[in-house]
C-alpha positions in Angstrom: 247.2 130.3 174.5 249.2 128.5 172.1 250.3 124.9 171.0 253.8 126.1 172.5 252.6 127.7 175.2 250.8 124.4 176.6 253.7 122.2 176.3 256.8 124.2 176.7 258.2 125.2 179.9 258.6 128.3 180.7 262.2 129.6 181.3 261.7 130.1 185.5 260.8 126.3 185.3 263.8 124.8 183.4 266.1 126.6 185.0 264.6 125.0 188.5 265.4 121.7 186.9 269.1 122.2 185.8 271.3 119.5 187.9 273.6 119.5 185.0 275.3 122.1 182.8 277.7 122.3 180.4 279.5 125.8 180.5 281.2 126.7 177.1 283.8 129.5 177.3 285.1 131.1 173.7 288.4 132.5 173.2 286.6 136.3 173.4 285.8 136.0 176.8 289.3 134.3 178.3 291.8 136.2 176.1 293.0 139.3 174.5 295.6 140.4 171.4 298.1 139.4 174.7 297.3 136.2 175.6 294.8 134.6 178.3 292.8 137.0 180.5 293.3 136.0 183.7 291.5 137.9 186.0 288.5 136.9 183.4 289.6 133.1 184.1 289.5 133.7 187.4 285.5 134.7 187.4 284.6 132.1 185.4 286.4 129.8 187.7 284.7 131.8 190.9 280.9 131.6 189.5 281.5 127.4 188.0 282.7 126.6 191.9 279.0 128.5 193.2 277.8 126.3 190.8 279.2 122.9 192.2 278.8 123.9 195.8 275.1 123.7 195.3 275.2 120.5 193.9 275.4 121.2 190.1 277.3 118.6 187.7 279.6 121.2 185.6 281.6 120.3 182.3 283.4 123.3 181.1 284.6 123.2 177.5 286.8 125.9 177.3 288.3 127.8 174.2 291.6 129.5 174.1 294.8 127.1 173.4 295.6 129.1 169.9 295.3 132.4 171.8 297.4 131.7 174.6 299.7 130.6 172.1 300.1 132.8 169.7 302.1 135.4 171.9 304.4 133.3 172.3 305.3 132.0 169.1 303.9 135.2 167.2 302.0 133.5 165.2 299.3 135.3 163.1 295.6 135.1 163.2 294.6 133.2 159.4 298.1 131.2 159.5 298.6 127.9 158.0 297.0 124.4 159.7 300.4 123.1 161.0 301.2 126.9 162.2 298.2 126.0 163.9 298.9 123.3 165.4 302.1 124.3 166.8 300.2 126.9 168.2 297.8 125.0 170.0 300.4 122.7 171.5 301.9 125.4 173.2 298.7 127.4 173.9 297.0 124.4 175.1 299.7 124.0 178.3 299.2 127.5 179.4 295.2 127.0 178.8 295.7 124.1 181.6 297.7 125.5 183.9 295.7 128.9 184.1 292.7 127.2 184.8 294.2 124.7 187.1 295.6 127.9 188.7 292.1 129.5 188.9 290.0 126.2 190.0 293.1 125.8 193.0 292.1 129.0 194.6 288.4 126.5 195.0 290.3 123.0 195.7 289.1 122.0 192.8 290.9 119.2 190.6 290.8 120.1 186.8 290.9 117.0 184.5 291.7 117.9 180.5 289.7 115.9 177.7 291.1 116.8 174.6 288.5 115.7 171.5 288.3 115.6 167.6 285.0 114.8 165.7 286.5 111.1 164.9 285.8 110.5 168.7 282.2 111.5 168.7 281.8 109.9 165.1 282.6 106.2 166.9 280.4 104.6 168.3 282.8 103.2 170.8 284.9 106.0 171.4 281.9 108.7 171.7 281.0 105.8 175.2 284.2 105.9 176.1 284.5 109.8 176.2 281.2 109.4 178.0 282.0 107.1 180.6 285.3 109.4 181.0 283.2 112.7 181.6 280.7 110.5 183.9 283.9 109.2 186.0 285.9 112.7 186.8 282.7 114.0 188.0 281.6 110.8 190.1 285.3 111.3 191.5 285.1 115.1 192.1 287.4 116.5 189.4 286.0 119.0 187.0 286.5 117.9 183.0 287.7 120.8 180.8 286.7 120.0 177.3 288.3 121.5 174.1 289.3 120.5 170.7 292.3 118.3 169.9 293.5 121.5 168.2 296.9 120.2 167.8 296.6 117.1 165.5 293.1 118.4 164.0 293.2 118.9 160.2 289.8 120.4 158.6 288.4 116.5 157.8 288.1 115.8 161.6 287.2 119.6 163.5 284.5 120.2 164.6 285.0 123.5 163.3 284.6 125.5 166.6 283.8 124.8 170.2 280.6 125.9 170.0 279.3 123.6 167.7 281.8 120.9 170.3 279.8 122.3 173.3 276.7 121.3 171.9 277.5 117.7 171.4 279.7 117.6 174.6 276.0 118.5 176.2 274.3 115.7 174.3 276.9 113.4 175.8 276.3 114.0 179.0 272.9 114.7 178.8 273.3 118.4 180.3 270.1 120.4 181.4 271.3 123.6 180.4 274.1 124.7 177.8 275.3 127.7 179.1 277.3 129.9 175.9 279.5 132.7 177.4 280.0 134.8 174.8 281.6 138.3 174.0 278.2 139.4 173.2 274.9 139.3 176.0 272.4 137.2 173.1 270.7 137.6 170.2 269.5 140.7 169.0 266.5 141.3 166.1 268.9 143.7 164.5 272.5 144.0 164.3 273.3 146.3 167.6 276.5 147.8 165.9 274.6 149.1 163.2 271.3 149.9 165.0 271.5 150.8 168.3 267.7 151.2 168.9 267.8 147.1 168.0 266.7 145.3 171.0 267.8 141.8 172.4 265.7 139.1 172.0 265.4 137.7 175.5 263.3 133.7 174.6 263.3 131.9 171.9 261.2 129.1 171.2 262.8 127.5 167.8 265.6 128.4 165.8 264.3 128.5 162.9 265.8 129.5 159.1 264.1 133.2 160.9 266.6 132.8 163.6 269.6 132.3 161.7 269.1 135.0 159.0 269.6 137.5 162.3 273.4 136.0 162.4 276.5 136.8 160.8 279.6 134.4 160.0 281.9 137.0 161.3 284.2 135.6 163.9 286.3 137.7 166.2 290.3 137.8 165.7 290.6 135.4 168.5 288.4 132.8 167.8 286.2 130.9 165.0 282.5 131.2 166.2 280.0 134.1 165.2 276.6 134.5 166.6 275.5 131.9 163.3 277.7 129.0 165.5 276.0 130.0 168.2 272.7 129.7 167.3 273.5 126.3 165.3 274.6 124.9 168.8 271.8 126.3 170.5 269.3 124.8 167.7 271.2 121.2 168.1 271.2 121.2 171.9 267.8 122.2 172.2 267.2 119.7 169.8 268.4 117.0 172.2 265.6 118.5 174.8 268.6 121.0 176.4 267.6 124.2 177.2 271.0 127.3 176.3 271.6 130.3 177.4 274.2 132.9 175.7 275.1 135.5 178.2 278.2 138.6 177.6 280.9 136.3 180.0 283.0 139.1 180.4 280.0 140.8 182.6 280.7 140.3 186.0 277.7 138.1 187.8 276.2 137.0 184.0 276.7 133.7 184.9 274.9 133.7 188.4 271.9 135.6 186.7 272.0 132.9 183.9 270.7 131.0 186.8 268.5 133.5 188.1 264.7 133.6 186.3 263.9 136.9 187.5 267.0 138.2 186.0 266.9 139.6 182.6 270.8 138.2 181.4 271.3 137.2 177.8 269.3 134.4 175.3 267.3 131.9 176.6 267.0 129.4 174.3 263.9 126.9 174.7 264.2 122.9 174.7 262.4 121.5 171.7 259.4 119.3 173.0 259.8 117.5 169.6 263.7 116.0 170.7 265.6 113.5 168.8 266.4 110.8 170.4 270.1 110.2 171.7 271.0 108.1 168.6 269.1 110.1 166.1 271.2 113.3 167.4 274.5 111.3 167.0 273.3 111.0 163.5 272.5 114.2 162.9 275.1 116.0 164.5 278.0 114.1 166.1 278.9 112.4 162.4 280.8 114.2 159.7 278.8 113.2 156.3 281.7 111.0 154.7 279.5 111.8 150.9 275.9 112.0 149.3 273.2 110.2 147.9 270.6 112.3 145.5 266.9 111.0 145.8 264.4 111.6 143.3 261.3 113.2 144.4 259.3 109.8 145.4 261.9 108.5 147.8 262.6 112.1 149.4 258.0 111.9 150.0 258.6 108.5 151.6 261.0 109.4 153.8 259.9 112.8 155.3 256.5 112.4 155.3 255.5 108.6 155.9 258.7 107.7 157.9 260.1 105.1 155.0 263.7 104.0 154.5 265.9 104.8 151.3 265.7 101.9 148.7 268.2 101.7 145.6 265.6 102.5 143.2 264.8 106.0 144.8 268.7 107.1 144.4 269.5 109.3 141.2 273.1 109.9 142.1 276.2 108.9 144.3 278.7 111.4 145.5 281.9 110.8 147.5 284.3 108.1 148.8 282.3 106.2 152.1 282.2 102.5 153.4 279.3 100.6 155.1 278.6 102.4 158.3 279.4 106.0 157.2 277.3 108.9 157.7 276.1 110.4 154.5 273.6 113.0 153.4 270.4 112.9 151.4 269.8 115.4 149.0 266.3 115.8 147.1 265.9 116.5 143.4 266.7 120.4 144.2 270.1 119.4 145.9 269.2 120.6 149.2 270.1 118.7 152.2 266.9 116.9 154.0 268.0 114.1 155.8 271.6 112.5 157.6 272.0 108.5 157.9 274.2 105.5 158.1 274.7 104.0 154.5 274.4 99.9 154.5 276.5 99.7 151.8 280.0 101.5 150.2 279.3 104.3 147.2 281.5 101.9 145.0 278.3 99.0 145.1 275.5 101.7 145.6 276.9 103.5 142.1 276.2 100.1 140.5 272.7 99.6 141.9 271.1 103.3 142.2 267.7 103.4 140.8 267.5 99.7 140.5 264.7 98.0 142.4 265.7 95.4 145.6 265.6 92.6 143.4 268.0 93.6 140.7 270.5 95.0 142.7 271.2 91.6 145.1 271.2 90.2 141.3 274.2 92.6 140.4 276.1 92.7 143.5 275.6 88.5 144.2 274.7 89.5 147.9 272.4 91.8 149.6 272.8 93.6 153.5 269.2 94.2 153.2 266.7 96.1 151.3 267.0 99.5 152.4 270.4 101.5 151.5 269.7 103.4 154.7 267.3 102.4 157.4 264.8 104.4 158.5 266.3 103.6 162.6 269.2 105.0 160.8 268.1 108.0 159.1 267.4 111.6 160.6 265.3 114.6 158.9 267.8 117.6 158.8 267.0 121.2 158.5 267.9 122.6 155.4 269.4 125.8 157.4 271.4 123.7 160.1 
């Protein structure tokens, strides 16, 4: 048997523990070149109630405001940001009121959270979206995440709700991310190409392996491919969640999501090795505001013995960031290896990189500390994530 066999649970196991799921919907599954789907919305809404009657916390994140809205306006798939945004403003009202439509057929109140990576990227604001999710449960209503679509510019998107769903999980420190997808998982080979390619039904890791089985492609209506898919399943599992991606437009996937014996979808396994609630807002619920380039000594202290980043390992400064902001470390060959919180602003690290402790509290008159970033503040990143 091996190391991962002995400490990782098998799939019948974690999904007798889920209490809590998050339930991500893309714009595949819930619409169509006409607008929302709602018979689909309807089944969704059907299997999420199942859920809740036997005692399951839900949080749906649901795509779909820039489909439902393009019909109306006849906007085009690829148009401009504000085209966008107009879009989702008036996509995002019939969004709501299907799925308040859907959840009333259940007596089920429906509660909108609308987000944008600035809110996860504050401290305070990531507890206060928290402490909201925790609150419309505790008082019975069902929160319906998505994007802030309509004031989002690319600086502050999460880029899709996949990659959202993932840290919506984290927040609410979900059991089971549950991906409903216009696909039924993750296949060795490209099924449209091969069809002898079979799914893949566990994984263990998603690994640089994993992700070379993706594509970007996204479909016309929304902005996640498989790749987004599997990033969010590597981050969630990554914060000890266990995902599934199943086809959503199947009817019963989601109920044998839930069932072990079934064979539905991906099963994607929770990473014994998680990162610790803080460490994954670093890593993943911050958008890296610039860089720091290390030279090959400070890169060896950091990954393998655990150090923090000291001026006199940094080679370069890129970027335009203040004490506080998240920004990436990049080795001597420019790849990506670690995300953390910088102690100081790229204006006073460019005049003190690859000094030593001592000279650079000489040059700036003042010193925050020795380390630039401290190793409580510092995550390892995969180079493929």
């Amino acid at each position: 048997m091996s190391p991962s066999e002995e400490t990782q649970p098998t799939r019948a196991t974690l999904l007798g523990r889920v209490r809590n799921v998050v339930v991500k919907v893309g714009s595949g599954v819930l619409a169509n070149e006409k607008g929302l789907d709602i018979p689909a919305m309807e089944r969704v809404a059907d299997a999420i109630a199942a859920l809740r009657a036997r005692g399951l916390r839900v949080t749906l994140v649901s795509s779909g405001a820039i489909a439902a809205g393009r019909p109306v306006l006849g906007t085009a798939n690829g148009c401009d940001i504000p085209e966008r945004q107009a879009t989702a403003a008036v996509g995002q009202i019939r969004l709501m009121a299907a799925w308040e439509r859907a959840f009333a057929r259940h007596a089920t109140t429906i509660g909108q959270v609308l987000l944008d990576s600035d809110d996860l990227a504050s401290r305070s604001r990531c507890l206060n979206a928290e402490h909201t999710l925790a609150t419309l449960d505790r008082l019975g209503a069902l929160a319906i995440v998505n994007e802030n679509d309509t004031v989002a510019v690319e600086e502050i998107k999460f880029g899709d709700n996949d990659t959202l769903s993932a840290l919506v999980a984290s927040l609410v420190e979900a059991d089971l991310l549950l991906i409903l997808s216009d696909v039924d998982g993750l296949y060795e080979r490209d099924p449209s190409l091969d069809p002898k390619a079979e799914r893949i039904a566990v994984v263990e890791r998603v690994d640089a392996a994993t992700l070379a089985r993706s594509g970007e492609s996204s479909g016309a209506l929304g902005t996640g491919g498989m790749r987004s898919k599997l990033l969010a399943a590597q981050r969630a599992s990554l914060a000890g969640i266990a995902v599934a991606i199943v086809h959503g437009g199947r009817s019963g996937a989601i109920e044998r999501a839930f069932d072990a014996e079934a064979d539905e979808g991906t099963f994607f396994l929770p990473q014994a090795d998680r990162l610790a609630r803080r460490k994954h807002w670093i890593a993943y619920g911050q958008k890296p505001r610039g860089d720091l380039h290390c030279d090959g000594g400070a890169r060896e202290a950091i990954v393998t013995d655990g150090r923090s980043l000291l001026p006199s390992g940094i080679t370069a400064v890129e970027g335009r960031f203040q004490e506080g902001d998240c920004i990436r470390l990049r080795g001597p060959d420019g790849q990506v290896f670690a995300h953390g919180l910088s102690n100081y602003a790229a204006a006073e690290l460019k005049r003190i990189a690859g000094r030593s402790s001592g000279e650079a509290r000489e040059i700036l008159g003042y010193q925050v500390g020795d380390a630039v970033v401290h190793r409580d503040d510092l995550t390892l990143i995969d180079p493929e994530s």
